[in-house]
C-alpha positions in Angstrom: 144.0 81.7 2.8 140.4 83.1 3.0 141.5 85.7 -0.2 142.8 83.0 -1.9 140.1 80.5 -1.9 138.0 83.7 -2.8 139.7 84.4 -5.3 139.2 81.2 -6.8 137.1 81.1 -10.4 137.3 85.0 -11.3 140.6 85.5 -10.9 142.6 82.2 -10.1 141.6 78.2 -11.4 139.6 77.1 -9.4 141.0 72.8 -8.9 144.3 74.7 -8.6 143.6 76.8 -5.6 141.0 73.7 -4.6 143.8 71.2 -4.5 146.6 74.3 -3.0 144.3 74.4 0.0 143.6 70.6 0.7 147.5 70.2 1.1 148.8 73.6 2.7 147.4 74.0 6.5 145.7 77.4 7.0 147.7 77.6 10.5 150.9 75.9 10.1 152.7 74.6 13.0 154.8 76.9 15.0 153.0 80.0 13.9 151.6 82.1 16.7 147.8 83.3 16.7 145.4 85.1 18.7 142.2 84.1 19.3 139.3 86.9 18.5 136.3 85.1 19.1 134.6 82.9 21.1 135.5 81.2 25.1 139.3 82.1 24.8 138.5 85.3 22.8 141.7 87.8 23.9 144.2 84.9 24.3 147.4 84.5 22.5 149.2 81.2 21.5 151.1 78.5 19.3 149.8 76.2 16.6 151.1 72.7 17.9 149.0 70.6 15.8 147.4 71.8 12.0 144.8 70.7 9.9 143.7 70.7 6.1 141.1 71.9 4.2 140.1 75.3 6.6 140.0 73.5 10.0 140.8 74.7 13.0 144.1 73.9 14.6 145.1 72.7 18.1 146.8 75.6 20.5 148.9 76.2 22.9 147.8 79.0 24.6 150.4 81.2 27.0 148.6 84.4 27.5 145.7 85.9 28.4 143.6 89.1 27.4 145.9 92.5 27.1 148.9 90.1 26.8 149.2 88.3 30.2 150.8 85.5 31.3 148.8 82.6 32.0 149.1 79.2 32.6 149.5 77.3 29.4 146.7 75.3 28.0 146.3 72.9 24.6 143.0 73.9 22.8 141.5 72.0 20.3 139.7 74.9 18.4 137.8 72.5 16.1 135.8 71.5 19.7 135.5 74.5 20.9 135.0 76.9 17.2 135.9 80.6 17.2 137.8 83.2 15.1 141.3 83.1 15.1 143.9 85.1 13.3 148.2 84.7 13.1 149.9 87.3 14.5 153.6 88.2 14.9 155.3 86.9 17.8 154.5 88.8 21.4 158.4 89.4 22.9 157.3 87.5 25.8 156.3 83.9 23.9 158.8 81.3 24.5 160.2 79.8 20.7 160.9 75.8 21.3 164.0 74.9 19.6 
């Protein structure tokens, strides 16, 4: 999202790419991240609740640095700000049906 909205006036119009990300979440729902900044720097997790416009989403994180276990916790991210990136799914996160 961060190339897109870079992208925007040289290469791509501008309200286009504006409006595309004021509707479409930067973290979706569902997707899994990794925080790389910050208090939970090293821990991994699930989007449970998203946010427009470049915000940060709430988590749910499951694992600690190197990939451990932990017991789970629901972030805001917006309260507590850092870097966070999606990754692909660790083998060992749980998918809710």
């Amino acid at each position: 999202m961060q190339v897109l909205g870079e992208m925007a006036g040289p290469h791509a119009n501008r309200g286009i790419v504006e409006l595309f990300l004021s509707v479409v979440p930067t973290f979706p729902v569902g997707i899994p991240v990794r925080i790389l900044s910050g208090r939970w720097r090293g821990y991994s997790g699930v989007v449970v609740r998203s946010r427009r416009g470049g915000q940060l989403p709430v988590v749910h994180l499951v694992s600690g640095p190197g990939g451990s276990p932990t017991d789970p916790v629901e972030v805001d991210l917006a309260q507590d700000p850092c870097e966070v990136q999606s990754t692909v799914l660790p083998p060992h996160l749980p998918v809710a049906p």
